[in-house]
C-alpha positions as CSV (number, residue, x, y, z in Angstrom):
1,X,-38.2,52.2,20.1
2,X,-41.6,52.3,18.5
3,X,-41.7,56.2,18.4
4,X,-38.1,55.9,16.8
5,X,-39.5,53.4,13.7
6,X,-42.1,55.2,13.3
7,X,-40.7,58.7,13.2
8,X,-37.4,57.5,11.3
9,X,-40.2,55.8,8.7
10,X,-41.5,59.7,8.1
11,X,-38.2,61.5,8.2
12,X,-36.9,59.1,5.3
13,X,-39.9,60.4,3.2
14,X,-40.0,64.2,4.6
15,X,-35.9,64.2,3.8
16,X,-35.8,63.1,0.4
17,X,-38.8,65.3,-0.3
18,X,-36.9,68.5,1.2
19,X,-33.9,67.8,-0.5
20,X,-35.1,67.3,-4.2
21,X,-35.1,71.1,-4.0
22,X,-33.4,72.1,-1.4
23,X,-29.2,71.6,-0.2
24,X,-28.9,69.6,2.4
25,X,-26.2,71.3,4.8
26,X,-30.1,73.9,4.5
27,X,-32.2,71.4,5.3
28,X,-29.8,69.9,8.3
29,X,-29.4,73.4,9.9
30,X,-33.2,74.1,9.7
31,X,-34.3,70.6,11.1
32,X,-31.5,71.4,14.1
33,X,-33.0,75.6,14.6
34,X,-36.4,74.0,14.7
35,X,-35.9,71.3,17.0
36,X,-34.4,73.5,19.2
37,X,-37.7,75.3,19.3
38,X,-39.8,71.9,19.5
39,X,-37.5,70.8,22.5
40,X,-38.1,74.3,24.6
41,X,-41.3,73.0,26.2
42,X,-39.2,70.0,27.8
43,X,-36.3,71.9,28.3
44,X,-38.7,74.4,30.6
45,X,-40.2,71.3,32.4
46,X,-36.3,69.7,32.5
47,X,-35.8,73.0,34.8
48,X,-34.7,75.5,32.2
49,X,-31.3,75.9,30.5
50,X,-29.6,76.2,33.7
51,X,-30.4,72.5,33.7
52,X,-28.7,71.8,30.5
53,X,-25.0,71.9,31.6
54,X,-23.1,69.3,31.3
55,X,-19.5,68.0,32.6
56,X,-18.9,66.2,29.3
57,X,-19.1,69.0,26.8
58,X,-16.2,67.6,25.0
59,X,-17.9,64.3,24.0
60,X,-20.7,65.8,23.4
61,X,-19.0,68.0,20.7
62,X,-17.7,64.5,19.2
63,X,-20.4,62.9,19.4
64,X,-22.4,65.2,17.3
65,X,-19.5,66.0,14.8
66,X,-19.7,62.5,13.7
67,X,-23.3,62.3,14.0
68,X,-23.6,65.1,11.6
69,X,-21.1,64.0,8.9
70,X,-23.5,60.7,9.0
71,X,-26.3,62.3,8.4
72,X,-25.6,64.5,5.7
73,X,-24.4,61.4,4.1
74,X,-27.4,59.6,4.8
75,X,-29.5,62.6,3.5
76,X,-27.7,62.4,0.0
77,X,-28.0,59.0,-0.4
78,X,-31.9,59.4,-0.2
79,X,-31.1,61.3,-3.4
80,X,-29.7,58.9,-5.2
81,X,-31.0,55.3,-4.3
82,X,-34.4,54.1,-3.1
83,X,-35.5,54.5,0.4
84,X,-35.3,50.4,1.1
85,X,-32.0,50.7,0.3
86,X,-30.5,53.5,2.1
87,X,-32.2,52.0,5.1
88,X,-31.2,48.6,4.3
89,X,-27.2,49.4,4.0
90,X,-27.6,51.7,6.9
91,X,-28.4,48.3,9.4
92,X,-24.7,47.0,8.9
93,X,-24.6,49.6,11.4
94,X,-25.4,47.2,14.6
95,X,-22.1,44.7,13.5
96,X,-20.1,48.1,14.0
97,X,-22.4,49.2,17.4
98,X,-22.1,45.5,19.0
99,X,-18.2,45.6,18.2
100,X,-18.0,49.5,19.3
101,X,-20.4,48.8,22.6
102,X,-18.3,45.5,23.6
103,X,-15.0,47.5,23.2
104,X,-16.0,50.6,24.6
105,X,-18.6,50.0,27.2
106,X,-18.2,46.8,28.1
107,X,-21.5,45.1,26.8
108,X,-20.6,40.8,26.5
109,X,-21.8,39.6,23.4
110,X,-23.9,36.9,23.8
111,X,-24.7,33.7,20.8
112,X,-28.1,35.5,20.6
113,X,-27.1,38.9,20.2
114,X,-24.8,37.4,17.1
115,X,-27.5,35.4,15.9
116,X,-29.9,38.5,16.2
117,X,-27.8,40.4,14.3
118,X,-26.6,37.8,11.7
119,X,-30.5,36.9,10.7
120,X,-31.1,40.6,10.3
121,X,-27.7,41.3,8.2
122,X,-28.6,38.5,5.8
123,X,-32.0,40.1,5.2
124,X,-30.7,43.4,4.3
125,X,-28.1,41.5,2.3
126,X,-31.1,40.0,0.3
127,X,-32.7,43.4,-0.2
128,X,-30.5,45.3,-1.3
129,X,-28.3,42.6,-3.6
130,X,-25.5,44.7,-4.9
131,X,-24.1,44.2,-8.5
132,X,-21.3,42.7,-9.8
133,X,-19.4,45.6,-10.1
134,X,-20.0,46.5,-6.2
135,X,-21.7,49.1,-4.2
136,X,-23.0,52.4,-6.0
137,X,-21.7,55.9,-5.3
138,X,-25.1,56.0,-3.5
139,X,-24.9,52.5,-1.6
140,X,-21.1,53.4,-0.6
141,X,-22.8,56.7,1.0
142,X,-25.1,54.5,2.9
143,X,-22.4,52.3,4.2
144,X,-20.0,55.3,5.0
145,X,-23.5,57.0,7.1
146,X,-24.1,53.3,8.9
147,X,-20.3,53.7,10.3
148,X,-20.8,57.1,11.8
149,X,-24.5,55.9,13.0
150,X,-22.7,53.1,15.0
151,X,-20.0,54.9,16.7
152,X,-22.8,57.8,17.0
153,X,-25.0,55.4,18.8
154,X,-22.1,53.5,20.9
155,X,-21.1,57.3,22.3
156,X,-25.0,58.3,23.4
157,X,-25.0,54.9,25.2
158,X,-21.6,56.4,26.9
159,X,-23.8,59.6,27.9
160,X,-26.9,58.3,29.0
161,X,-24.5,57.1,31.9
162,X,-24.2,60.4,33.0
163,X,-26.1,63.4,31.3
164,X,-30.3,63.0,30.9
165,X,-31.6,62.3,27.6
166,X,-33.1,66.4,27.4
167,X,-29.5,66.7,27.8
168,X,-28.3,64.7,25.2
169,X,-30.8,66.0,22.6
170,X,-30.2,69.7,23.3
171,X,-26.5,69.7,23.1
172,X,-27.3,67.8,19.6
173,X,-28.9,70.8,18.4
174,X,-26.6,73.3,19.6
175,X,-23.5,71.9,18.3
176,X,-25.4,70.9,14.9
177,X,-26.5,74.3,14.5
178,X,-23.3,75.6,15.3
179,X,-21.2,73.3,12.7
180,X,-24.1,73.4,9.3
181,X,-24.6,77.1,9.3
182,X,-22.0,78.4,7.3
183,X,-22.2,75.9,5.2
184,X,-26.1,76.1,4.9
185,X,-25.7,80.0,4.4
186,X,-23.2,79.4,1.4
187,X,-26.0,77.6,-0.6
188,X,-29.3,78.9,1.2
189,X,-32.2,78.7,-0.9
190,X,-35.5,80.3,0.4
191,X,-38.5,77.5,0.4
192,X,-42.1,77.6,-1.2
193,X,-44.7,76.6,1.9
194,X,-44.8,72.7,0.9
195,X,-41.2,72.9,1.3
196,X,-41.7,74.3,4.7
197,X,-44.1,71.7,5.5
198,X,-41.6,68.9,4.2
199,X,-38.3,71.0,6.3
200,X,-40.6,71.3,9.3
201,X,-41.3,67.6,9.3
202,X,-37.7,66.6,8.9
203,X,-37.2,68.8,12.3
204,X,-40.2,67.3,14.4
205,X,-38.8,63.9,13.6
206,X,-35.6,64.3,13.9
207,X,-35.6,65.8,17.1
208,X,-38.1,63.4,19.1
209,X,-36.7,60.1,17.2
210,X,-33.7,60.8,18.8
211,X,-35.6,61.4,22.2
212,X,-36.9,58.2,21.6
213,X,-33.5,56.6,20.8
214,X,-31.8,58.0,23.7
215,X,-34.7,56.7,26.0
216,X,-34.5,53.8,24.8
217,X,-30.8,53.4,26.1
218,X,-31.7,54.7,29.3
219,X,-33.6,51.2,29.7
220,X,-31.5,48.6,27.4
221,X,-28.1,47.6,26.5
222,X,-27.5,49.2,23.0
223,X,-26.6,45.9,21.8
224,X,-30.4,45.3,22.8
225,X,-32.3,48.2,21.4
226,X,-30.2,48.2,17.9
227,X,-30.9,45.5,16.5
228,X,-34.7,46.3,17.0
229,X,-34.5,48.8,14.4
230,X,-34.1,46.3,11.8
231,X,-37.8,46.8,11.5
232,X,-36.7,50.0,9.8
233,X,-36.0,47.9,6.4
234,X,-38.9,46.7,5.3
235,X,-41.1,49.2,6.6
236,X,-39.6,51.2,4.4
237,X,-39.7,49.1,1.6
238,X,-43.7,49.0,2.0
239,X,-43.6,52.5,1.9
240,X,-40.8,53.6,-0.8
241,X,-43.6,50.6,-2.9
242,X,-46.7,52.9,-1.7
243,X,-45.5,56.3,-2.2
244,X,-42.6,55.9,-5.1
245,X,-43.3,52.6,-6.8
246,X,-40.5,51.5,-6.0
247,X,-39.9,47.9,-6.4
248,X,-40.9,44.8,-3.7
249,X,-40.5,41.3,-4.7
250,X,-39.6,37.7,-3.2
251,X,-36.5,37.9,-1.6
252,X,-37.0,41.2,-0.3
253,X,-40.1,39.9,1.3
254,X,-37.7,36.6,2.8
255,X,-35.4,39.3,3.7
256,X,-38.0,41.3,5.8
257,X,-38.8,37.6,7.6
258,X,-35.2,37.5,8.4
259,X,-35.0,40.8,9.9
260,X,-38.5,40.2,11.9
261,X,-36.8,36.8,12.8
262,X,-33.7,38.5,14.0
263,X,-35.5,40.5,16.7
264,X,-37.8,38.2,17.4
265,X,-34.7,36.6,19.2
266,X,-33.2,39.8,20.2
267,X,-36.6,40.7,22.2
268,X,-37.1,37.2,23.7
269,X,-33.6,36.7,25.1
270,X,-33.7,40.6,26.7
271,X,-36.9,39.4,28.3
272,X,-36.2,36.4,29.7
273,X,-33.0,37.8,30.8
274,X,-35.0,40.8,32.7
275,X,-37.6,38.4,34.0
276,X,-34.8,36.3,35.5
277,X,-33.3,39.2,36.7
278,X,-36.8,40.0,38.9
279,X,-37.3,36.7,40.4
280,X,-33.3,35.6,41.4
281,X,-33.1,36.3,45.4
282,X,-30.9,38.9,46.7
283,X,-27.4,37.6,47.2
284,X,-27.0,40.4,49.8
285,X,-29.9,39.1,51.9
286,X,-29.5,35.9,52.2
């Protein structure tokens, strides 16, 4: 989870650099071509593409369709709000994933998990403090990218059950590729070499974030690792203040507390639950 922060951090900045000049169904095909390039050397290691089938080709496909509407969405809403708040509307995402995850993969939900989850919803709320005449066409974009995040996230926790994460993260690419590029040829645009730069960091990070991600499942409940990314917020914030000026005050600085409060709990409770887990005897064995 500390690769996927800190990768997601860059790909916010790399994104919303690639796309003040260039579409983003070009910039979402590129960062899937490329990835699938960057993933080769594990792919080789993994055994080879013979290695990369897969029973469950079907979700897969769904899987990724969604993922891909709510990134395109989350792309153009770097456009048009700042970075805290994209990334700030984008964490009502774990109410969805611990709803999704207890419905679907039949995770409880615990009084922690809730209270992880409510202490990091209230510091986004304080962040991003819509108007009185609701959500922007921007903030709505968010919110529409957080609800294909969650049930994006709830189905890789469904996969991880069966496929390996090199798996998981080529078929991503594949089926992305396959759905942007006739849409990315309709508006293609060739890029100047800082635009390269910016494209071919969108495609590092967005190719080993999600390697991160999907390890991350391998070894938690997603109801567990989600809520972890609440970290995202003000990390961003500090750096939408560093690189764009973009504003920081008070309550967005109670509202990161809140979020670090909220996993705070979330870690403690996983850990004491998996330390349990270690010491309790062996029913089996008496």
């Amino acid at each position: 989870m500390a690769g996927w922060l800190s990768l997601m951090l860059v790909i916010a900045i790399a994104g919303r650099e690639a796309t003040r000049q260039l579409p983003v169904f070009q910039v979402m095909v590129l960062r899937s071509l490329m990835g699938l390039l960057m993933l080769a050397p594990l792919i080789r290691a993994h055994g080879g593409l013979a290695s990369m089938k897969t029973l469950r080709i079907r979700d897969h496909a769904a899987r990724n369709t969604v993922h891909y509407v709510a990134q395109y969405a989350w792309m153009a809403a770097l456009t048009l709000i700042p970075l805290a708040q994209v990334v700030a509307i984008e964490f009502t995402m774990p109410v969805w994933t611990l709803l999704l995850a207890a419905l679907f993969l039949g995770e409880r939900i615990t009084g922690w998990k809730v209270l992880a989850v409510a202490l990091g919803l209230l510091g986004v709320a304080l962040i991003v403090r819509p108007g009185a005449a609701g959500l922007s066409a921007g903030q709505a974009i968010a919110l529409a990218a957080a609800v294909g995040f969650a049930v994006s996230i709830t189905m890789t926790k469904s996969l991880t059950r069966s496929d390996d994460v090199v798996v998981i993260i080529f078929w991503m690419l594949v089926i992305q590729s396959v759905i942007g590029l006739v849409p990315a040829l309709m508006v293609w645009r060739w890029p100047t070499p800082t635009l390269w730069a910016w494209v071919v960091l969108v495609a590092f990070c967005g190719t080993f974030s999600h390697f991160c991600m999907a390890s991350a499942m391998r070894h938690a409940d997603a109801t567990v690792v989600v809520p972890m990314d609440f970290l995202r917020v003000p990390l961003t914030a500090v750096a939408g203040w560093l690189i764009y000026a973009e504003r920081l005050d008070l309550l967005m600085a109670v509202g990161a507390v809140l979020i670090l409060a909220g996993n705070l709990v979330n870690v403690r409770r996983a850990g004491a639950k998996s330390a349990t887990a270690r010491v309790a005897p062996d029913p089996g064995r008496g």
